[in-house]
PyMOL commands that place a pseudoatom at each C-alpha (Angstrom):
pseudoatom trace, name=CA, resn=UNK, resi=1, chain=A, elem=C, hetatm=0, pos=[-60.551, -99.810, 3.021]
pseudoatom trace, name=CA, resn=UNK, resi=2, chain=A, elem=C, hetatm=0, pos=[-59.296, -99.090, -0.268]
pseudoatom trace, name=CA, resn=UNK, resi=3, chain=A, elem=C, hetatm=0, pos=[-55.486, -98.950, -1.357]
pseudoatom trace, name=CA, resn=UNK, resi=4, chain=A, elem=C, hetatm=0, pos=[-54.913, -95.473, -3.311]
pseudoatom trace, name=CA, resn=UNK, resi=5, chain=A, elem=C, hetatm=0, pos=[-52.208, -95.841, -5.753]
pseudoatom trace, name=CA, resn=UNK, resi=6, chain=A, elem=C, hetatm=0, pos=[-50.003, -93.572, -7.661]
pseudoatom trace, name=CA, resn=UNK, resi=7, chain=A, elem=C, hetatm=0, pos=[-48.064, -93.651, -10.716]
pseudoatom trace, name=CA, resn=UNK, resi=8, chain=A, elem=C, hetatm=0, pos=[-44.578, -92.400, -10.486]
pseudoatom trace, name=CA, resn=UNK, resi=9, chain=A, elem=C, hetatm=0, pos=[-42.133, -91.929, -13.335]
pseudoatom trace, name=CA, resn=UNK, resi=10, chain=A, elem=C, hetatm=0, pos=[-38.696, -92.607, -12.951]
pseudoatom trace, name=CA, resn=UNK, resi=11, chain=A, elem=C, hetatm=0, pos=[-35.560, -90.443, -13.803]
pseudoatom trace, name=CA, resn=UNK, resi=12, chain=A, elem=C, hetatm=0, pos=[-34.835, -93.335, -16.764]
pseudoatom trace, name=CA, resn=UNK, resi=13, chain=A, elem=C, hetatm=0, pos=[-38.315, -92.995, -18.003]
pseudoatom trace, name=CA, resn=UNK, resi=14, chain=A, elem=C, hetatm=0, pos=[-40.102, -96.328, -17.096]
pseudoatom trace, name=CA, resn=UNK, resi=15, chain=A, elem=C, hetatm=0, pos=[-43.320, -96.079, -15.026]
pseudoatom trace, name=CA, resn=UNK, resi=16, chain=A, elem=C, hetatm=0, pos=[-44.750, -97.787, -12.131]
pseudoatom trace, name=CA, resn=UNK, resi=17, chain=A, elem=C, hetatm=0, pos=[-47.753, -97.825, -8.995]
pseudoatom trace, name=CA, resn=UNK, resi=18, chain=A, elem=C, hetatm=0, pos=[-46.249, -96.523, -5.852]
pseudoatom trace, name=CA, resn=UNK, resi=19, chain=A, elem=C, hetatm=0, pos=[-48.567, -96.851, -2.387]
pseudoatom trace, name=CA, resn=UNK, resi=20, chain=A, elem=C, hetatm=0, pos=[-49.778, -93.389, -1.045]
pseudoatom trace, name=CA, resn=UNK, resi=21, chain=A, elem=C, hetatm=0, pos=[-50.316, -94.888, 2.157]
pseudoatom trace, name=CA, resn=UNK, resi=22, chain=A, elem=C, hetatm=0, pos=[-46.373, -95.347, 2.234]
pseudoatom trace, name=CA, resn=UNK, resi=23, chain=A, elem=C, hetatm=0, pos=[-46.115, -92.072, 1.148]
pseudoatom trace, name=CA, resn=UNK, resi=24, chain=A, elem=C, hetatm=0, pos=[-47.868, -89.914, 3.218]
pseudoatom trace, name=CA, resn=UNK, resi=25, chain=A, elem=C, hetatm=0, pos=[-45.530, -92.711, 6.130]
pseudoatom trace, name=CA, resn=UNK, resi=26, chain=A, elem=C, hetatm=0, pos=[-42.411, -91.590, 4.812]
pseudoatom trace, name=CA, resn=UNK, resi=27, chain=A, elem=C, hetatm=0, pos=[-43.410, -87.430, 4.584]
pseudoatom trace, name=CA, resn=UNK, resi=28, chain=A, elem=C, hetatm=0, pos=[-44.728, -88.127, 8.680]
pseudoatom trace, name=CA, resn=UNK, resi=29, chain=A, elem=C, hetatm=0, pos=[-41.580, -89.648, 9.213]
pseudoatom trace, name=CA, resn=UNK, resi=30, chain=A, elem=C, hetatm=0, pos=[-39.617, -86.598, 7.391]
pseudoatom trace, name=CA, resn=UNK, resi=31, chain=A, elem=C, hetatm=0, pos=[-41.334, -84.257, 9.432]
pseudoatom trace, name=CA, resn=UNK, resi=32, chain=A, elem=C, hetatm=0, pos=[-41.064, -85.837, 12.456]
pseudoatom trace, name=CA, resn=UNK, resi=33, chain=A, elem=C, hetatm=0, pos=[-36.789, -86.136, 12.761]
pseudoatom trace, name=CA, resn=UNK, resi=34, chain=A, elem=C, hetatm=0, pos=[-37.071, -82.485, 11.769]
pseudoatom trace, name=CA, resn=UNK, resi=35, chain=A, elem=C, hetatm=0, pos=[-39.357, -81.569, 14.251]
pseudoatom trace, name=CA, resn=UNK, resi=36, chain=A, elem=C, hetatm=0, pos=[-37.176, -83.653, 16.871]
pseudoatom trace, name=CA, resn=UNK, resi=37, chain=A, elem=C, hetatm=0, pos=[-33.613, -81.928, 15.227]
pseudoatom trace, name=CA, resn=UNK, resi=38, chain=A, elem=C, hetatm=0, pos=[-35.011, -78.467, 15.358]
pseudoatom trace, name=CA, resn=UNK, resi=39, chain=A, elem=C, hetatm=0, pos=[-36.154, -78.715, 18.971]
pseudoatom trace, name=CA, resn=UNK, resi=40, chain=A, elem=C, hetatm=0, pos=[-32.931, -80.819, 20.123]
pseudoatom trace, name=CA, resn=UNK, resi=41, chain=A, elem=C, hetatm=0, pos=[-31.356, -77.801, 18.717]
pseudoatom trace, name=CA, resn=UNK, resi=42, chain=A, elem=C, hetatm=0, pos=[-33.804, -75.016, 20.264]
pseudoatom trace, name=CA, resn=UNK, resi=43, chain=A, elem=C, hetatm=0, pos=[-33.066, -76.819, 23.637]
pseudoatom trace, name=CA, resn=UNK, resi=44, chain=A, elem=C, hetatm=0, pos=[-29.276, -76.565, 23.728]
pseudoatom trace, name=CA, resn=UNK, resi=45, chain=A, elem=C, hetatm=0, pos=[-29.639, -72.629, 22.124]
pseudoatom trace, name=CA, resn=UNK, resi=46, chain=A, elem=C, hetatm=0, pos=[-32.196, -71.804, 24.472]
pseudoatom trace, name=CA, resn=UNK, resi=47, chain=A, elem=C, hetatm=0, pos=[-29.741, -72.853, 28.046]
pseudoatom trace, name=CA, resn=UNK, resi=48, chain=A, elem=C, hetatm=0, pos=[-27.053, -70.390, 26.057]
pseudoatom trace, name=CA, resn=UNK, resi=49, chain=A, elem=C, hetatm=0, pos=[-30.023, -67.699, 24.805]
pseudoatom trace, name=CA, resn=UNK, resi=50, chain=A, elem=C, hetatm=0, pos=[-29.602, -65.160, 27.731]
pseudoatom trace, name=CA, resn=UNK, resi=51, chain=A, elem=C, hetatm=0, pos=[-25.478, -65.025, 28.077]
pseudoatom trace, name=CA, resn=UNK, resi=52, chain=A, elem=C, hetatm=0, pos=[-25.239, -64.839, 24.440]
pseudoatom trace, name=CA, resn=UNK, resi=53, chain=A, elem=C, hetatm=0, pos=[-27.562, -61.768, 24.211]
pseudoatom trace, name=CA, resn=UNK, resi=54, chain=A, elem=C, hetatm=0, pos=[-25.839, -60.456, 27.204]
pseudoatom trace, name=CA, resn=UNK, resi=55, chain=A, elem=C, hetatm=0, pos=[-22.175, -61.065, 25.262]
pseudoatom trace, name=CA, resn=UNK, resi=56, chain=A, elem=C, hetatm=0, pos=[-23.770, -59.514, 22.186]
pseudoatom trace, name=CA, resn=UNK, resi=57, chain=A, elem=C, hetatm=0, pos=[-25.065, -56.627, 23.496]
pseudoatom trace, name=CA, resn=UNK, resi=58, chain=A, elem=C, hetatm=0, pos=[-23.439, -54.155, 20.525]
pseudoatom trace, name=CA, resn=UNK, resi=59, chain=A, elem=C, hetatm=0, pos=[-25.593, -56.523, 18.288]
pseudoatom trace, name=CA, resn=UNK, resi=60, chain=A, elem=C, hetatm=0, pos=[-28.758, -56.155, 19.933]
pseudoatom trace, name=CA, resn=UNK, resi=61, chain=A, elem=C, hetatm=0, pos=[-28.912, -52.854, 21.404]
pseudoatom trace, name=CA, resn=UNK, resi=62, chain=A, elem=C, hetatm=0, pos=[-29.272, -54.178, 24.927]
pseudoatom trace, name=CA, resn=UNK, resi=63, chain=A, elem=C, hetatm=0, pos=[-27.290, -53.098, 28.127]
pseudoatom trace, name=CA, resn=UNK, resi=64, chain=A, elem=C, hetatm=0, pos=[-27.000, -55.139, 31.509]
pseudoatom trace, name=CA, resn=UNK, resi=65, chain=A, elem=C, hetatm=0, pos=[-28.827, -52.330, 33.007]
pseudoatom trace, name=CA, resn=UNK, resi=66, chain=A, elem=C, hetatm=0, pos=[-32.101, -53.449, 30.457]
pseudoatom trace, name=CA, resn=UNK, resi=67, chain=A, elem=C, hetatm=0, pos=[-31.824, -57.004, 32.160]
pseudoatom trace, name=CA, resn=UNK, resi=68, chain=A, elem=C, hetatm=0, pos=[-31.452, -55.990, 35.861]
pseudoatom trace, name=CA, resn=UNK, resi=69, chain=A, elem=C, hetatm=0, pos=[-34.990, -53.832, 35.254]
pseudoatom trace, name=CA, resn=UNK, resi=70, chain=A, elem=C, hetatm=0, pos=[-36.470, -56.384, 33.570]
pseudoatom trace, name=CA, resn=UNK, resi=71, chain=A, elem=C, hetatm=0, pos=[-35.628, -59.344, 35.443]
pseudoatom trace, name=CA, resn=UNK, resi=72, chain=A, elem=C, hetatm=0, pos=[-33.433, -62.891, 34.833]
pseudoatom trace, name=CA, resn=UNK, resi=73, chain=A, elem=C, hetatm=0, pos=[-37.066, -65.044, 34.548]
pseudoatom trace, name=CA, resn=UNK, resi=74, chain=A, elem=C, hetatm=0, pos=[-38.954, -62.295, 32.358]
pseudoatom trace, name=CA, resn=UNK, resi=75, chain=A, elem=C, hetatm=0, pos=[-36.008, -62.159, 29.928]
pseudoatom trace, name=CA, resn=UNK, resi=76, chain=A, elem=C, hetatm=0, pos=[-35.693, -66.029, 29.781]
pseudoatom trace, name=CA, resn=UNK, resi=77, chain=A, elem=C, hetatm=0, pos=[-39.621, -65.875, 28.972]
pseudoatom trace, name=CA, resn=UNK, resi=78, chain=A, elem=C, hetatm=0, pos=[-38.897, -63.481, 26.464]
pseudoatom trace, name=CA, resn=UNK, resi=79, chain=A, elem=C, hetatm=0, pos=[-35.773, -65.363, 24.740]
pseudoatom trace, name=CA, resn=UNK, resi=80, chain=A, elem=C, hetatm=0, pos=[-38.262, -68.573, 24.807]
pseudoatom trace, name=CA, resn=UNK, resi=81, chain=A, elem=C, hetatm=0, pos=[-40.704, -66.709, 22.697]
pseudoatom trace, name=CA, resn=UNK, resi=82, chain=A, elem=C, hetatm=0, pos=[-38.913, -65.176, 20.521]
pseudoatom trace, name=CA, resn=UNK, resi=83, chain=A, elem=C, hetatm=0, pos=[-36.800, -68.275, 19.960]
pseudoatom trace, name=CA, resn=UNK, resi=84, chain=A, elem=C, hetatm=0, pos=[-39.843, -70.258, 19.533]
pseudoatom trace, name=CA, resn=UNK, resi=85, chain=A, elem=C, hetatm=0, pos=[-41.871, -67.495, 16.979]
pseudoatom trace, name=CA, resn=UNK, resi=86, chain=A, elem=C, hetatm=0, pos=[-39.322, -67.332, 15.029]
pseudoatom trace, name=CA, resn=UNK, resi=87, chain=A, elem=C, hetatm=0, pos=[-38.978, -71.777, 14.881]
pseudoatom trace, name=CA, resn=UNK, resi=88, chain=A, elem=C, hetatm=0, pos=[-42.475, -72.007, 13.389]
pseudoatom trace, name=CA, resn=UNK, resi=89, chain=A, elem=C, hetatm=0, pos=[-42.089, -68.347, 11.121]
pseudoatom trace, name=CA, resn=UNK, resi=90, chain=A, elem=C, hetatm=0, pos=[-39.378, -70.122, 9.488]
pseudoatom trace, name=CA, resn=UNK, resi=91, chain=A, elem=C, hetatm=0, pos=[-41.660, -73.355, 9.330]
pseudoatom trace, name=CA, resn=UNK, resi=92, chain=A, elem=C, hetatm=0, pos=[-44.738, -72.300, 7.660]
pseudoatom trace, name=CA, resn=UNK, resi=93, chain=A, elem=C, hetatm=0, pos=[-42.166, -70.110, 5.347]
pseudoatom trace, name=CA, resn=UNK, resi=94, chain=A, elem=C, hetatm=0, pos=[-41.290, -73.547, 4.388]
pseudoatom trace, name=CA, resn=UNK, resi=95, chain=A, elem=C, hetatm=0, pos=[-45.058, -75.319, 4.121]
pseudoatom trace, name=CA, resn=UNK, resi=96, chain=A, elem=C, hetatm=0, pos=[-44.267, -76.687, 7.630]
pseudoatom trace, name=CA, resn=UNK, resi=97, chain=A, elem=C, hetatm=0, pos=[-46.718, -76.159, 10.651]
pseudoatom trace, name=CA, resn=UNK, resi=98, chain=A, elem=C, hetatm=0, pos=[-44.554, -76.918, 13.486]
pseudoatom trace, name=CA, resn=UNK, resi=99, chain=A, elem=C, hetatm=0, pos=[-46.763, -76.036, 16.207]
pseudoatom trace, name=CA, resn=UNK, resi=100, chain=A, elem=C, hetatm=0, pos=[-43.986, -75.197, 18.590]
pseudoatom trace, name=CA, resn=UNK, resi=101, chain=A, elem=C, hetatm=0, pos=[-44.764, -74.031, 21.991]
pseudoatom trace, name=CA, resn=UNK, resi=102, chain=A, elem=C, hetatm=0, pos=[-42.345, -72.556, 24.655]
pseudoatom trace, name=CA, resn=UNK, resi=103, chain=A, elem=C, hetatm=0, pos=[-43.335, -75.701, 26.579]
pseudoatom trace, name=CA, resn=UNK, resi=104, chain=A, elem=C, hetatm=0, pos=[-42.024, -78.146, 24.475]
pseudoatom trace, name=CA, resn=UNK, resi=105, chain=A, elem=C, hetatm=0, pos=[-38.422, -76.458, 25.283]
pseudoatom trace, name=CA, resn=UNK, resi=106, chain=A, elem=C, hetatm=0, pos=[-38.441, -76.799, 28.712]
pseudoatom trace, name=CA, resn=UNK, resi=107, chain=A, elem=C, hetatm=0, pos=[-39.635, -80.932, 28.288]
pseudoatom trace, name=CA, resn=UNK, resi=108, chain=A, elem=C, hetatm=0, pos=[-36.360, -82.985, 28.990]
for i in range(1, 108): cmd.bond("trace and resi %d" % i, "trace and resi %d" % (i + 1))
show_as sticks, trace
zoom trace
């Protein structure tokens, strides 16, 4: 296999060959600790999703009635895919394709 080089100038000016092998390492390696900090943090939000609705109710135009008719597991279902839609709208916003599934928050 052949070794594709590229040439990358320097703030100062001078020139050189950098590896696009190591490249395209490094920007898997960037994506993959965001990918890990993003669901770390989608974990911890999504244990505190449903009492934090509930507590801000006057922001969301929800009542505790709404969750006793819809039901404790449907609304967790429902905060997962929001939470989770909204993860990889951000994402590809960004030139990122997550691929984030409501699965991958419920993984320990």
């Amino acid at each position: 296999m052949r070794k594709i080089y590229i040439w990358v100038i320097h703030k100062k000016g001078r020139m050189s060959y950098k590896d696009k092998d190591e490249e395209k390492r490094k920007e898997k390696e960037y994506y993959h600790k965001n990918k890990d900090i993003i669901l770390k943090k989608a974990k911890e939000y999504r244990k505190k999703a449903l009492v934090s609705i509930k507590r801000n109710n006057r922001m969301n135009n929800l009542t505790t009635a709404d969750f006793k008719k819809i039901g404790t597991e449907t609304c967790q279902r429902l905060a997962d895919a929001v939470l989770v839609d909204f993860i990889n709208y951000v994402a590809v916003g960004q030139g990122i394709d997550l691929g984030l599934y409501t699965k991958h928050l419920k993984k320990k």
